[in-house]
The first five atom37 places (N, CA, C, CB, O) and aatype in JSON, in Angstrom:
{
  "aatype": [20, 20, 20, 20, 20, 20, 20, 20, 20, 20, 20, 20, 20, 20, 20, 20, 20, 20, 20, 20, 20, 20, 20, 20, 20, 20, 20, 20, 20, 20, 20, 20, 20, 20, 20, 20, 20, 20, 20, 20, 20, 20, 20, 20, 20, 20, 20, 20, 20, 20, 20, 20, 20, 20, 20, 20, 20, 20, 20, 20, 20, 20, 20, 20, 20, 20, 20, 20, 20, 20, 20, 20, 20, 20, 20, 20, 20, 20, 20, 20, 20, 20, 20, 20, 20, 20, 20, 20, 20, 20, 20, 20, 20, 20, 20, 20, 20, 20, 20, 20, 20, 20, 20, 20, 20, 20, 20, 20, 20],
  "atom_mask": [
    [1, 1, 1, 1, 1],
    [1, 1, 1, 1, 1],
    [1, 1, 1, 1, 1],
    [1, 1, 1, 1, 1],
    [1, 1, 1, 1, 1],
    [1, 1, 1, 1, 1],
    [1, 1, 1, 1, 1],
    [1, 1, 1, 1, 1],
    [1, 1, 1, 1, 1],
    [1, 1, 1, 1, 1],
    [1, 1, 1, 1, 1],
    [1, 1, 1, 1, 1],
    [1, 1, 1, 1, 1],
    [1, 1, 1, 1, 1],
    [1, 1, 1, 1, 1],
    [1, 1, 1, 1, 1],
    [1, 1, 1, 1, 1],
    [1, 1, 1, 1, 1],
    [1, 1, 1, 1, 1],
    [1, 1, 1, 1, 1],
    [1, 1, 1, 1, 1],
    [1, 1, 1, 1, 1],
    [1, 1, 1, 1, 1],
    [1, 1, 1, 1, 1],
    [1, 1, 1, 1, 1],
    [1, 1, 1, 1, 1],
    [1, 1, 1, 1, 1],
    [1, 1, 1, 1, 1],
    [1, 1, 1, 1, 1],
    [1, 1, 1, 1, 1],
    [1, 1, 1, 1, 1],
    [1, 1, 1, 1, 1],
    [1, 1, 1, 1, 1],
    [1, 1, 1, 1, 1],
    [1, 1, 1, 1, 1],
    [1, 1, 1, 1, 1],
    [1, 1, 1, 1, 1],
    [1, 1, 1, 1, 1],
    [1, 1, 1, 1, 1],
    [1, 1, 1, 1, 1],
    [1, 1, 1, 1, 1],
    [1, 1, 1, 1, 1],
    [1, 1, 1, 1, 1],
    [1, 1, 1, 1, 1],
    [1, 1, 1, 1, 1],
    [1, 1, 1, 1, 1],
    [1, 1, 1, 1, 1],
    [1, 1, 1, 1, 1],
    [1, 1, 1, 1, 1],
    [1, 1, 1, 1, 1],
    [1, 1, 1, 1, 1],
    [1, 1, 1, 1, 1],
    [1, 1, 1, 1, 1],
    [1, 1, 1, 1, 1],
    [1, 1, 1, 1, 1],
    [1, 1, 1, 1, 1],
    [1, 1, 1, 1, 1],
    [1, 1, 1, 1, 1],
    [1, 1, 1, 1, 1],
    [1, 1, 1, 1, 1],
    [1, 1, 1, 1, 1],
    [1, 1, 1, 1, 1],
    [1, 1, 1, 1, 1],
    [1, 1, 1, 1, 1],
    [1, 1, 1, 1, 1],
    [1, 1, 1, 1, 1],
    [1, 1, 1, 1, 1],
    [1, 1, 1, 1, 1],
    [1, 1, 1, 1, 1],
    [1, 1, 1, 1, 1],
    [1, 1, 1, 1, 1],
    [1, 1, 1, 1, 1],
    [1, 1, 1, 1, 1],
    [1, 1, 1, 1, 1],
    [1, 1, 1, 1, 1],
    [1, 1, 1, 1, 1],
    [1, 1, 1, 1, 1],
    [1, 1, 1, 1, 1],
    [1, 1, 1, 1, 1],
    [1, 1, 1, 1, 1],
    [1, 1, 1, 1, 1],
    [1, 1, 1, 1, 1],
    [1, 1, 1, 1, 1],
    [1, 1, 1, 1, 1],
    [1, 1, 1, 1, 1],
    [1, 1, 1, 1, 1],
    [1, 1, 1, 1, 1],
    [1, 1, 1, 1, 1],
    [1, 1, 1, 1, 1],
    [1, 1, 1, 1, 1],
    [1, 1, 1, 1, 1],
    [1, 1, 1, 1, 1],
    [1, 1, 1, 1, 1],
    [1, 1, 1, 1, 1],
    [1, 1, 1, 1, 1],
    [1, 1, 1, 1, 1],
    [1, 1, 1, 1, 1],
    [1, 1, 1, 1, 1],
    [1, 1, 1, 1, 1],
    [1, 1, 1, 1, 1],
    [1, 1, 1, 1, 1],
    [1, 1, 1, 1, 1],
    [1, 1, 1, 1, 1],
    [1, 1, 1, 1, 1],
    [1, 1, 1, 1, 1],
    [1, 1, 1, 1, 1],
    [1, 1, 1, 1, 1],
    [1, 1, 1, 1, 1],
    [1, 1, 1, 1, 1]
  ],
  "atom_positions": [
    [[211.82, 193.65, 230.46], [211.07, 194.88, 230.43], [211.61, 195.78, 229.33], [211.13, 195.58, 231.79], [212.81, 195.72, 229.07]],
    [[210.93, 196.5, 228.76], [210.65, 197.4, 227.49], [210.79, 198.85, 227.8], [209.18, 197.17, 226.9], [209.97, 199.68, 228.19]],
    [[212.29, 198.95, 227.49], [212.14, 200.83, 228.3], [212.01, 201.67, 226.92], [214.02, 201.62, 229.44], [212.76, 201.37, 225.99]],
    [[211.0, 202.83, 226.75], [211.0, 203.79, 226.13], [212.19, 204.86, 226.38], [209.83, 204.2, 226.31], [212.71, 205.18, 227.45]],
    [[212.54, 205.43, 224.74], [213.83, 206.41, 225.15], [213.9, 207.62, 224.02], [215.47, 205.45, 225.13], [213.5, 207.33, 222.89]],
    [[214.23, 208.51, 224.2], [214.19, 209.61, 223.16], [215.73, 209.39, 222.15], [214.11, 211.31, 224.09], [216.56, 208.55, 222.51]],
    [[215.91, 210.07, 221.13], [217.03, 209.91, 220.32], [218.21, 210.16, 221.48], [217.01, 211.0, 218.95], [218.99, 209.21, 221.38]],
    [[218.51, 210.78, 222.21], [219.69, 211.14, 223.14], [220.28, 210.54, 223.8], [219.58, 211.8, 223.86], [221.51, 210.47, 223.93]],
    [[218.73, 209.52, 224.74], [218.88, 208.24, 225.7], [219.4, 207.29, 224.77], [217.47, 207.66, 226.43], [220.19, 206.47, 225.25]],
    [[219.15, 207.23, 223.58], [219.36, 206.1, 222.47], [220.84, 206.1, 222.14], [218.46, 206.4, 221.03], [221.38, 204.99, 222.17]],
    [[221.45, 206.96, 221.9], [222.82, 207.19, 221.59], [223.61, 206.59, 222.83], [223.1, 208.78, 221.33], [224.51, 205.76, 222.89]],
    [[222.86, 207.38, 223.86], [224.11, 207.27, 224.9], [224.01, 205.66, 225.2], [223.91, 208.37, 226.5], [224.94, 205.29, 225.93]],
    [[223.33, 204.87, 224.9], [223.15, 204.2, 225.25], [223.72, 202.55, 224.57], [222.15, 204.67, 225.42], [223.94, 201.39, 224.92]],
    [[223.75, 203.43, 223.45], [224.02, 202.07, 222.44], [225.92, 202.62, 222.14], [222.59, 202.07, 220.44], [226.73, 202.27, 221.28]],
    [[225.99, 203.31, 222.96], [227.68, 203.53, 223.02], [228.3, 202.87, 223.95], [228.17, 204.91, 223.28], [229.48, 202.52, 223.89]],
    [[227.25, 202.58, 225.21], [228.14, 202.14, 226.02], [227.72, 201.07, 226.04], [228.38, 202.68, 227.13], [228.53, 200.32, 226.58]],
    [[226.88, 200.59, 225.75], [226.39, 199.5, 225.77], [227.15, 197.98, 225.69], [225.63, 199.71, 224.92], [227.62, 197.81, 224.57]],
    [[227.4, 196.7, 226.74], [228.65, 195.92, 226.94], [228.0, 194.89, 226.55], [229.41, 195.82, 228.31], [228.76, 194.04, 226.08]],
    [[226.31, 194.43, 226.55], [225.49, 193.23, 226.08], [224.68, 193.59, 224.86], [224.51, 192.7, 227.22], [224.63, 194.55, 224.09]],
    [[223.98, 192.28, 225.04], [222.96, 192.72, 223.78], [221.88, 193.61, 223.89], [222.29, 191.64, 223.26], [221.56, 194.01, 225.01]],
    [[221.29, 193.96, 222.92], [220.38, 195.48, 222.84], [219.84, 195.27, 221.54], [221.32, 197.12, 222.92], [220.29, 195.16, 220.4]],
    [[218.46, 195.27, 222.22], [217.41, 195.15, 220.86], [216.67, 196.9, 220.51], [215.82, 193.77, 221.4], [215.92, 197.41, 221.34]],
    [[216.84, 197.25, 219.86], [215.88, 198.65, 219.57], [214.84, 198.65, 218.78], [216.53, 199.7, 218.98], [214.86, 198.16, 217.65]],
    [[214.13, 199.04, 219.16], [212.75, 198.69, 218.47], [212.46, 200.28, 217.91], [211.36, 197.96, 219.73], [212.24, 201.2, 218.7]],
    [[212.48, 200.46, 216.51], [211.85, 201.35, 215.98], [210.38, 201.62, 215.91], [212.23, 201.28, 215.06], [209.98, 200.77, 215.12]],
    [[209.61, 202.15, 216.2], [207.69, 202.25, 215.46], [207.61, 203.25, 215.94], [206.18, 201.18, 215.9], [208.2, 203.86, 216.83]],
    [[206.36, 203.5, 214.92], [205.51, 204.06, 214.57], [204.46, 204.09, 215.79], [205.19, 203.54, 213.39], [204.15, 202.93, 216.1]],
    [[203.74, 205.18, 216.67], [202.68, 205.06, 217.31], [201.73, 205.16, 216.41], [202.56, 205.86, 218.28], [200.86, 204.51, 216.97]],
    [[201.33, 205.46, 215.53], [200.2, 205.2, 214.23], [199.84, 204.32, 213.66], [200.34, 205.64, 213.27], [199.11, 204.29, 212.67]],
    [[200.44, 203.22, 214.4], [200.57, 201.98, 212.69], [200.64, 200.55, 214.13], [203.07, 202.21, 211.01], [201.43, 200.03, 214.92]],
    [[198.87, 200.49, 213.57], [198.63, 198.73, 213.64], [199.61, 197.99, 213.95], [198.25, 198.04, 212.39], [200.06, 197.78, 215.08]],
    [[200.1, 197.45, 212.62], [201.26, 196.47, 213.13], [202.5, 196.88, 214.22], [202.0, 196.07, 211.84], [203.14, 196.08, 214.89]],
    [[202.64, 198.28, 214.22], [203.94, 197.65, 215.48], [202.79, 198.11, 216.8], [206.11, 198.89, 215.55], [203.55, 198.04, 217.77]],
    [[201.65, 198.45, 217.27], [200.96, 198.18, 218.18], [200.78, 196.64, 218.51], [199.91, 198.84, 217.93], [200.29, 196.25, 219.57]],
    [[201.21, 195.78, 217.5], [200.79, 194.74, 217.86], [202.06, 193.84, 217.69], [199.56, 194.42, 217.17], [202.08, 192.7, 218.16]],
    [[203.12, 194.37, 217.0], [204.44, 193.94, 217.82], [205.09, 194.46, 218.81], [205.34, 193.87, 217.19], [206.0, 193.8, 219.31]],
    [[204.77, 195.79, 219.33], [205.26, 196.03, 220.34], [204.62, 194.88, 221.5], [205.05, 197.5, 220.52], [205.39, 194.71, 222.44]],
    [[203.64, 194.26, 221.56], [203.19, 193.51, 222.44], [204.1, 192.29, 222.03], [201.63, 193.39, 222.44], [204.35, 191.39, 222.83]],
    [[204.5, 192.29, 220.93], [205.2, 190.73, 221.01], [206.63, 190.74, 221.73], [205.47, 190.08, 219.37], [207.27, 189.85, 222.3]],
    [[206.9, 192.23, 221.45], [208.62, 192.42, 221.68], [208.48, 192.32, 223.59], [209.43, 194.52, 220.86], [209.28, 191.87, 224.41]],
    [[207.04, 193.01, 223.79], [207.2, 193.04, 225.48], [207.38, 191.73, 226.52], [205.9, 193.67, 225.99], [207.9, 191.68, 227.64]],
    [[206.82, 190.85, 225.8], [206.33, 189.59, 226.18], [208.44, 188.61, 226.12], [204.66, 188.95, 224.59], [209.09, 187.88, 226.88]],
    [[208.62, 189.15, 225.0], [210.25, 188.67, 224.78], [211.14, 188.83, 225.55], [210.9, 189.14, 223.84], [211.88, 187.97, 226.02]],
    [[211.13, 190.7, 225.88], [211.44, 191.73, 227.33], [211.61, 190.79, 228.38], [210.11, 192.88, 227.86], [212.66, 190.67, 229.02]],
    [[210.43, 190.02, 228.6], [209.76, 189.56, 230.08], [210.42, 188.45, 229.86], [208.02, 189.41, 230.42], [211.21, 188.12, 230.75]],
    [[210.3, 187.58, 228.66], [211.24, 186.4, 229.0], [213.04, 186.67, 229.23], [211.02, 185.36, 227.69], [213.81, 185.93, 229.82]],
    [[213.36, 188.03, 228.5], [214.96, 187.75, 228.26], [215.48, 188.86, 229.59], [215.64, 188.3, 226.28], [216.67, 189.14, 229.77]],
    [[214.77, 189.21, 230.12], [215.58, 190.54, 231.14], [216.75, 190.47, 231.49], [215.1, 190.82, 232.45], [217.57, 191.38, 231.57]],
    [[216.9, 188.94, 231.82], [219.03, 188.66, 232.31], [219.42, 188.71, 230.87], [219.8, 186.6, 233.23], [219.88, 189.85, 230.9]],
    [[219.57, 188.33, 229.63], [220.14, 188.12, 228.64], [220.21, 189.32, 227.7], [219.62, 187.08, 228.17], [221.13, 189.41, 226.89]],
    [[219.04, 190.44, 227.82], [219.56, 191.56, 227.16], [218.22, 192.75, 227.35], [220.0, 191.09, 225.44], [217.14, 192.66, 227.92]],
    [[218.68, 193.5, 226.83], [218.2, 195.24, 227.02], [217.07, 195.19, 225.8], [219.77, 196.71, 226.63], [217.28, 194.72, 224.69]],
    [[216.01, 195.71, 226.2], [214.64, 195.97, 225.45], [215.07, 198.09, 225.58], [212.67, 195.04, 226.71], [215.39, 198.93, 226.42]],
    [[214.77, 197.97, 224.15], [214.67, 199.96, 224.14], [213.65, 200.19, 223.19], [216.26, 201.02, 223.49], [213.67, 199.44, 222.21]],
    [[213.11, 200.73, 223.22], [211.87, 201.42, 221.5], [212.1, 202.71, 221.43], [209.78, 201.4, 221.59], [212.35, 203.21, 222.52]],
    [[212.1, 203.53, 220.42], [212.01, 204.81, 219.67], [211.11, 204.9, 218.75], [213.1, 205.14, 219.08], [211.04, 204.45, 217.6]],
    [[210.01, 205.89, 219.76], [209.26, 206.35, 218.88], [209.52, 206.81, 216.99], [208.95, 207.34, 219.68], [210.22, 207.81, 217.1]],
    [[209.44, 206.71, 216.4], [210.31, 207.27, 215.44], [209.04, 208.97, 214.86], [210.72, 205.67, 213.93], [209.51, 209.85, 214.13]],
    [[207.88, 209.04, 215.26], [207.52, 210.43, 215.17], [207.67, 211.18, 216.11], [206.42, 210.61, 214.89], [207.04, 212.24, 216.1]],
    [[208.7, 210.82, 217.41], [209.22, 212.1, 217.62], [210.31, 211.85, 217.63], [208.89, 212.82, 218.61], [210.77, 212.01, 218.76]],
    [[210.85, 211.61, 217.09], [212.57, 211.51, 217.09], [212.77, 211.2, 215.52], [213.35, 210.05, 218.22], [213.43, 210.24, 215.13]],
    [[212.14, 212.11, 214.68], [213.01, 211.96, 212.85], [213.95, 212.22, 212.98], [212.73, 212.8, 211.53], [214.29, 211.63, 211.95]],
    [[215.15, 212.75, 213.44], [216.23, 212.71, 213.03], [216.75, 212.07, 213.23], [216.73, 213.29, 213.09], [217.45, 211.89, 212.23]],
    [[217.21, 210.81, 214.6], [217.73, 209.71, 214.48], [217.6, 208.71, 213.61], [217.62, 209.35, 215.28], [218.57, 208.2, 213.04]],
    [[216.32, 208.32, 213.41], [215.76, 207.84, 212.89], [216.23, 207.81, 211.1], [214.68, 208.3, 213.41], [216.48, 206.74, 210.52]],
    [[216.29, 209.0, 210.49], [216.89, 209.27, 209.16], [218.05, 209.26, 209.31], [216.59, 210.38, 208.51], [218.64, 209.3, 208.23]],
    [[219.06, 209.21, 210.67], [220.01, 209.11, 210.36], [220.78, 208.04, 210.47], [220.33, 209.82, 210.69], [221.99, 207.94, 210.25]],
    [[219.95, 207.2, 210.85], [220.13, 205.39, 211.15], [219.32, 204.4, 209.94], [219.23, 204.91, 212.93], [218.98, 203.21, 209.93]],
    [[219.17, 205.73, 208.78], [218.26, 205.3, 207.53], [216.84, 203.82, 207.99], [219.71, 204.59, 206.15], [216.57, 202.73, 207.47]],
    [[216.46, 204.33, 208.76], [215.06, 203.28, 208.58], [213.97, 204.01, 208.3], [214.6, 202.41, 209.89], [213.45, 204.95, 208.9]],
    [[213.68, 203.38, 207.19], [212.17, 203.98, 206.81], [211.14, 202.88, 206.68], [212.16, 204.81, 205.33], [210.23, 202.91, 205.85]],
    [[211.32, 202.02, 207.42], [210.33, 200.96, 207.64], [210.05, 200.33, 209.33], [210.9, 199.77, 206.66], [210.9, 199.85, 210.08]],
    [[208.87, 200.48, 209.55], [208.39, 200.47, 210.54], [207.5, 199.13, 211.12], [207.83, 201.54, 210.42], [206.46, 199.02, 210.46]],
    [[207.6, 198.42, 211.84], [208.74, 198.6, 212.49], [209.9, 198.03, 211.81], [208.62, 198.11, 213.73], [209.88, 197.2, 210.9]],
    [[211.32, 198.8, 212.6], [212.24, 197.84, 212.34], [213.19, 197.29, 213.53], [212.99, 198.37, 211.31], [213.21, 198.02, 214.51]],
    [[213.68, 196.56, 213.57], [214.5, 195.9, 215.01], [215.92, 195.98, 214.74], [214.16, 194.16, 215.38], [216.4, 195.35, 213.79]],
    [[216.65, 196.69, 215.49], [217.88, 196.22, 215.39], [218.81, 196.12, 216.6], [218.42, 196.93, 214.5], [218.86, 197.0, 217.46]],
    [[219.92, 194.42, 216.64], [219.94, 194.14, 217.45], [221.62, 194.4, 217.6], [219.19, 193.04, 217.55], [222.43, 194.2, 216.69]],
    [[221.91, 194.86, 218.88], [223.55, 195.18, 219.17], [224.09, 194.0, 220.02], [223.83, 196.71, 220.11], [223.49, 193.41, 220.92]],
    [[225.28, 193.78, 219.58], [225.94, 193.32, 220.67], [227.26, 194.04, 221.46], [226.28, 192.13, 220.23], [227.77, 194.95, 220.82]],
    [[227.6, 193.87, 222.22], [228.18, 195.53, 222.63], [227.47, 196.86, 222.25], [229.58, 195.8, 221.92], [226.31, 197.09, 222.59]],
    [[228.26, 197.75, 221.5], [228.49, 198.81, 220.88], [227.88, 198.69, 219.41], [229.91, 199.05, 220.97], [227.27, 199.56, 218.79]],
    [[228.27, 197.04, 218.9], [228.01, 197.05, 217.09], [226.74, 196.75, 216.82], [228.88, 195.92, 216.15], [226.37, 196.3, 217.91]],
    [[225.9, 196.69, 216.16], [225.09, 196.12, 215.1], [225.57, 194.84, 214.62], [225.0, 197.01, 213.99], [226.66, 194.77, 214.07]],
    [[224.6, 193.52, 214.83], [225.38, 192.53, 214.51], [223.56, 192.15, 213.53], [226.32, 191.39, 216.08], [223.61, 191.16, 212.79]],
    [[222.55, 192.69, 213.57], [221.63, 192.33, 212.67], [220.25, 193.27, 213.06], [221.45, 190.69, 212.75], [219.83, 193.85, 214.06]],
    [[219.79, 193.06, 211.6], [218.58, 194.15, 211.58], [217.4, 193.78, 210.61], [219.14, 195.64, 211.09], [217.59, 193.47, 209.44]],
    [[215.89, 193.84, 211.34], [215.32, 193.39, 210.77], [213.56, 193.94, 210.66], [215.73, 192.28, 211.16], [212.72, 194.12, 211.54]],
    [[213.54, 194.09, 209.31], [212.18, 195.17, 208.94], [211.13, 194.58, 208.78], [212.21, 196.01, 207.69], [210.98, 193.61, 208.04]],
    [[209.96, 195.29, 209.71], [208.63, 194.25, 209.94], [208.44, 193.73, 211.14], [208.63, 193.02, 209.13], [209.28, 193.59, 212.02]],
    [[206.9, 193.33, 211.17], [206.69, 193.02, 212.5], [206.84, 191.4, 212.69], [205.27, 193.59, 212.93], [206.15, 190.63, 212.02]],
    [[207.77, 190.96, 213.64], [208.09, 189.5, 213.77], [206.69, 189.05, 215.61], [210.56, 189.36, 214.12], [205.95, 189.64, 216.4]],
    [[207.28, 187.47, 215.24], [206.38, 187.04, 216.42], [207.49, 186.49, 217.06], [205.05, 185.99, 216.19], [208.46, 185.83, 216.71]],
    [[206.86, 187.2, 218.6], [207.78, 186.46, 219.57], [208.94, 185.24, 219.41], [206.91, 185.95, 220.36], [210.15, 185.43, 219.56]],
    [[208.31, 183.98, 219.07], [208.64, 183.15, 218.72], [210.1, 182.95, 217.71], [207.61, 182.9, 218.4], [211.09, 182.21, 217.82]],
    [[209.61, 184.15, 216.55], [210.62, 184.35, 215.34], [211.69, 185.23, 216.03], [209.91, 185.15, 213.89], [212.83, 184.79, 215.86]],
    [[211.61, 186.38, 216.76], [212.81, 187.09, 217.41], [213.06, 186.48, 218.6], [212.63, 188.55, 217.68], [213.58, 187.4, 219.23]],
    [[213.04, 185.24, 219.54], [213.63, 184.42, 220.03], [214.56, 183.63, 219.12], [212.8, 183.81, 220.62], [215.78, 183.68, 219.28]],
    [[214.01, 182.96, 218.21], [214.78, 182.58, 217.31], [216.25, 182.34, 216.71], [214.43, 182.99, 216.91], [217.07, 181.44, 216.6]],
    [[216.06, 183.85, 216.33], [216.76, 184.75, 215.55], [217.56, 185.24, 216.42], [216.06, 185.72, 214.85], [218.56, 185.77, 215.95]],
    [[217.38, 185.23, 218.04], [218.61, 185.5, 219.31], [219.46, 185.08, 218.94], [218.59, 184.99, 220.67], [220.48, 185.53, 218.42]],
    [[218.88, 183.53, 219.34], [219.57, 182.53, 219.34], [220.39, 182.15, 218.7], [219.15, 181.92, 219.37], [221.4, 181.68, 219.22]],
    [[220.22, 182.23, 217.31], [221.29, 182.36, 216.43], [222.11, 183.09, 216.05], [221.11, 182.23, 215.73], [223.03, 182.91, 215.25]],
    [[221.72, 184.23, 216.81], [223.31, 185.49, 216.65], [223.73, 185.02, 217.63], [223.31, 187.4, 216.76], [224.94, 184.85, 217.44]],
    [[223.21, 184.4, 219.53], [224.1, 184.17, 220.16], [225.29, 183.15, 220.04], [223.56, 184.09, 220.95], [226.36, 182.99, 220.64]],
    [[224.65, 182.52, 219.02], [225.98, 181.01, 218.43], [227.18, 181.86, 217.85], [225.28, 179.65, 216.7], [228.32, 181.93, 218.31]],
    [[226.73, 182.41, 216.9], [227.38, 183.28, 216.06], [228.46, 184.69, 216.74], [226.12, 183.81, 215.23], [229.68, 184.8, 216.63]],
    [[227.45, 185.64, 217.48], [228.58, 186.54, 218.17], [229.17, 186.2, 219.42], [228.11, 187.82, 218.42], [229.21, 187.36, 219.85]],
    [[229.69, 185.49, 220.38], [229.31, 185.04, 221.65], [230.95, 186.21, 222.25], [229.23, 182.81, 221.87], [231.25, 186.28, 223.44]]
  ]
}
């Protein structure tokens, strides 16, 4: 499941954070992440034991947003703990951000 969060919930969250954590940046204006947010939900639903679904609006929350420099929408970025272990601009398919788990889970474990 896919929880919505404001810049505040976002912080506190990716501080304490002990697993993985995907954040989903978009745009409510913009086609494509309307139509990756459906891909990311569907991912949500498969991964709920394995990790944390979050999105940020990014028109109401510019200042996180500029201060985590993304100016491309959508963009994904994925934590493990606390860190940033990869980040990625554009709308992917399900399929491709399963993927792309998978291979940070080899990698950060």
């Amino acid at each position: 499941m896919m929880k919505f969060v404001c810049d505040t919930e976002l912080i506190e969250r990716m501080i304490n954070n002990r697993g993985w954590l995907f954040v989903i940046f978009f745009s409510r204006f913009s086609i494509p992440c309307d139509q990756f947010l459906l891909e990311v939900r569907r991912l949500s639903d498969e991964l709920w034991r394995s990790a944390m679904f979050l999105g940020l609006d990014v028109d109401e929350n510019p200042t996180k947003t500029a201060e985590l420099t993304i100016f491309e929408f959508p963009t994904t970025v994925i934590l493990k703990g606390p860190n940033a272990v990869a980040r990625y601009a554009g709308p992917y398919s399900r399929e491709a951000l399963l993927a792309r788990f998978k291979e940070l889970r080899k990698v950060h474990r």
